[in-house]
C-alpha positions as CSV (number, residue, x, y, z in Angstrom):
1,X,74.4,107.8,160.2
2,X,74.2,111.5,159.5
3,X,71.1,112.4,157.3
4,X,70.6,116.1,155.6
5,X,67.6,116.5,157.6
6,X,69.5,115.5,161.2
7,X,71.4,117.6,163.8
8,X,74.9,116.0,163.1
9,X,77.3,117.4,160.4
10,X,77.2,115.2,156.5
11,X,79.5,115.6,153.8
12,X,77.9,116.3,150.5
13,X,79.7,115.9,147.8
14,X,78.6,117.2,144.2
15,X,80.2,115.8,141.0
16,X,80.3,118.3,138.2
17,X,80.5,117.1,134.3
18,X,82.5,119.3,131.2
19,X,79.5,121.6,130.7
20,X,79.2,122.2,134.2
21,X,82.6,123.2,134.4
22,X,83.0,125.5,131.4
23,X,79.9,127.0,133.0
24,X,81.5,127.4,136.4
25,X,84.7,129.2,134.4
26,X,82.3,131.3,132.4
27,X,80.7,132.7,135.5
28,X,84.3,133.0,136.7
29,X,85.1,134.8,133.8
30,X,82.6,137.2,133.5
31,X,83.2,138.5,137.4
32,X,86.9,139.7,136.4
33,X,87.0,143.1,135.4
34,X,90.2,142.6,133.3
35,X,88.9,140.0,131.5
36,X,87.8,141.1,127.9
37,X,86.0,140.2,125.1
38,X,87.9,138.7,121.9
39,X,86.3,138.1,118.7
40,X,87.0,136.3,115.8
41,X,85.3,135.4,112.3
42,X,84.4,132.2,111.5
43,X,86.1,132.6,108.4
44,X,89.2,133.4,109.6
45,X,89.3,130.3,111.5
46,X,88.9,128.3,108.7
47,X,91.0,130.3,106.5
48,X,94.1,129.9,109.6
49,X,93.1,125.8,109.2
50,X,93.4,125.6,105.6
51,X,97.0,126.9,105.6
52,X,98.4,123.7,107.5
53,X,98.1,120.2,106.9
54,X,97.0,119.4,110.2
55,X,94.7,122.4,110.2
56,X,93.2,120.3,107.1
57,X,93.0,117.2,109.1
58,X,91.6,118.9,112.3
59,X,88.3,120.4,109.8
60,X,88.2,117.0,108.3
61,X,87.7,115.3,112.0
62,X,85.2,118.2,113.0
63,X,83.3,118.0,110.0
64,X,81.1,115.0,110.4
65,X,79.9,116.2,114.2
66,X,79.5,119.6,112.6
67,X,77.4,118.9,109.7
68,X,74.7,117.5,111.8
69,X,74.6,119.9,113.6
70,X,74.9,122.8,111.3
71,X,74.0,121.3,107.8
72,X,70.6,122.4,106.4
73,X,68.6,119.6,104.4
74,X,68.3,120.8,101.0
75,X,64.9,119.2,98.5
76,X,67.2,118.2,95.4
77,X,64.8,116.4,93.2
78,X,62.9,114.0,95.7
79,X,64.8,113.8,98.0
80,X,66.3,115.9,101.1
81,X,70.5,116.3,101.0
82,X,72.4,117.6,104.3
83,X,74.1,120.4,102.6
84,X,76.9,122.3,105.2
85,X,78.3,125.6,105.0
86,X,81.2,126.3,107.3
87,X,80.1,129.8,107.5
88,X,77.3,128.9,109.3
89,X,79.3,127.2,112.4
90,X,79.9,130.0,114.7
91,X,83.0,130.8,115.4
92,X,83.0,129.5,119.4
93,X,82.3,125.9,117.7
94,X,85.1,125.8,115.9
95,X,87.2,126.9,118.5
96,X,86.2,124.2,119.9
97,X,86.0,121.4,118.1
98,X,88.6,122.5,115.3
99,X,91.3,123.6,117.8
100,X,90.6,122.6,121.1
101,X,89.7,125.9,122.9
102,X,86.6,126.3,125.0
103,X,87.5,130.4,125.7
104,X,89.5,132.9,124.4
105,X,90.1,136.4,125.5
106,X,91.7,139.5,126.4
107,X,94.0,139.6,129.5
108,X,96.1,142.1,130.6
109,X,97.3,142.8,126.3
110,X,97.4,139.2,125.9
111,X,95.0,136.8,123.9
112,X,94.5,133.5,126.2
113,X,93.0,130.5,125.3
114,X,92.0,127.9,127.6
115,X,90.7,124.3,127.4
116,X,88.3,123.6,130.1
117,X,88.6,119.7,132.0
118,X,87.4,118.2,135.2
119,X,89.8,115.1,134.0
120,X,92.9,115.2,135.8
121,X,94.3,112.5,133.9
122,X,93.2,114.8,130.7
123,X,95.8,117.4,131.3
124,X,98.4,116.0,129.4
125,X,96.7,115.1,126.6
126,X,95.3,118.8,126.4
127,X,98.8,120.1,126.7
128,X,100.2,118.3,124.0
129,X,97.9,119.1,122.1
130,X,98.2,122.6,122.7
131,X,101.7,122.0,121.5
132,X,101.0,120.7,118.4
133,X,98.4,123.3,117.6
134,X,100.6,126.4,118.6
135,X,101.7,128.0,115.1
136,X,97.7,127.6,114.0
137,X,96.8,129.7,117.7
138,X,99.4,132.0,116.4
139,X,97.9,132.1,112.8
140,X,95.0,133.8,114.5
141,X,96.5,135.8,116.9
142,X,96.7,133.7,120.6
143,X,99.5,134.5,122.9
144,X,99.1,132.0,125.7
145,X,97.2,128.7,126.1
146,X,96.5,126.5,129.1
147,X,94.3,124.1,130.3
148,X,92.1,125.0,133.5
149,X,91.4,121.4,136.2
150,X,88.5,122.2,137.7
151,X,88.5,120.1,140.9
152,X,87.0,120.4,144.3
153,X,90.8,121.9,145.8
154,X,92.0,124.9,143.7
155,X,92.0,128.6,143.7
156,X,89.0,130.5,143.7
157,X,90.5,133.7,142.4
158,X,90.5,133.6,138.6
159,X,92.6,136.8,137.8
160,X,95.4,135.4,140.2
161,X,95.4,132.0,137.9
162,X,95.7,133.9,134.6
163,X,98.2,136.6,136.0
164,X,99.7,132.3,136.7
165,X,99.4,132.2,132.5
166,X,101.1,135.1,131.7
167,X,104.1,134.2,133.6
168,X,104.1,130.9,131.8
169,X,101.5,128.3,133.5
170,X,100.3,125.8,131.7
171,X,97.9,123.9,134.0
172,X,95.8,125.7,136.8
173,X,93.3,124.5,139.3
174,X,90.5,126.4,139.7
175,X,87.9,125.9,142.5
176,X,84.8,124.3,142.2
C-alpha cells in the first residue's frame, strides 16, 4: 500500500466544495486580461426585481437569509427590532441570491454571467433557471449566461471557455 511518505506513486485526490470553486474561478478570472470589471448598483437590482412578478417572488425568497445577515437591530422602546434596508446588501449578494449569479463581467463587449457548481447533476437545474430569469438579466443589461462545472477533467484555459459562451455555450467544464 502506497503511503505519501513512500517511494511508490499514490493518488491523492482533493474534494473541493461551492466556495472553493467560485474561488478557483475567481483566481481564473482575474489571470485573463480580457476579462473586465462590471458594476452594478444595488438599487438597480432591486429596482429590475420589482418590475416582474417573479422578480417580486425571487426578493421575497432572499429576504429572510438576507435580513440576518444584513438587518441592523434597532432599540424601539425596550426592546431590539432587526430592521433591513436593501440598500445595504451589496450588490454581489443579490446577484446571488436574488438571481442566481455568482460573477458577472465584461468579455469581449459582452456582459456574462455565470453560476458557479461542482454539482454535475446541478446543471440543469441552473440552466432552467437561467431560462426563466433571462428578461430580468436583460432588465439590467446581461448578454450571455452559463453555468461553469468545476470538476477534476475540464479545460484549464478560461478565455477559451468564455470565447465557448459567446458562441452560444451554456455549460462549460473548467479544470480543477
Amino acid at each position: 500500500m502506497a503511503t505519501p511518505f513512500s517511494h511508490e506513486p499514490f493518488i491523492l485526490i482533493i474534494m473541493i466544495n461551492g466556495n472553493d470553486a467560485e474561488n478557483l474561478f475567481n483566481c481564473k478570472l482575474l489571470q485573463t486580461p480580457t476579462v473586465k470589471p462590471w458594476k452594478i448598483k444595488t438599487k438597480d437590482l432591486i429596482k429590475v426585481a420589482l418590475q416582474s412578478k417573479l422578480g417580486r417572488r425571487r426578493l421575497e425568497y432572499a429576504k429572510p437569509f438576507l435580513r440576518k445577515e444584513y438587518g441592523i437591530n434597532v432599540r424601539y422602546n425596550d426592546a431590539f427590532i432587526l430592521e433591513f434596508d436593501w440598500s445595504l446588501v451589496p450588490a454581489s449578494e443579490i446577484l446571488d441570491r436574488v438571481f442566481g449569479i455568482d460573477f458577472c463581467f465584461s468579455f469581449l463587449g459582452y456582459i456574462v454571467a455565470i453560476d458557479v457548481t461542482i454539482d454535475p447533476e446541478a446543471t440543469e437545474e441552473k440552466l432552467n433557471k437561467q431560462r426563466q430569469l433571462r428578461k430580468l438579466y436583460q432588465g439590467f443589461g446581461i448578454d450571455k449566461t452559463a453555468v461553469c462545472l468545476i470538476q477534476n477533467q475540464g479545460k484549464n484555459d478560461l478565455k477559451t471557455l468564455l470565447k465557448q459562451i459567446i458562441r452560444g455555450a451554456k455549460v462549460i467544464q473548467l479544470a480543477a
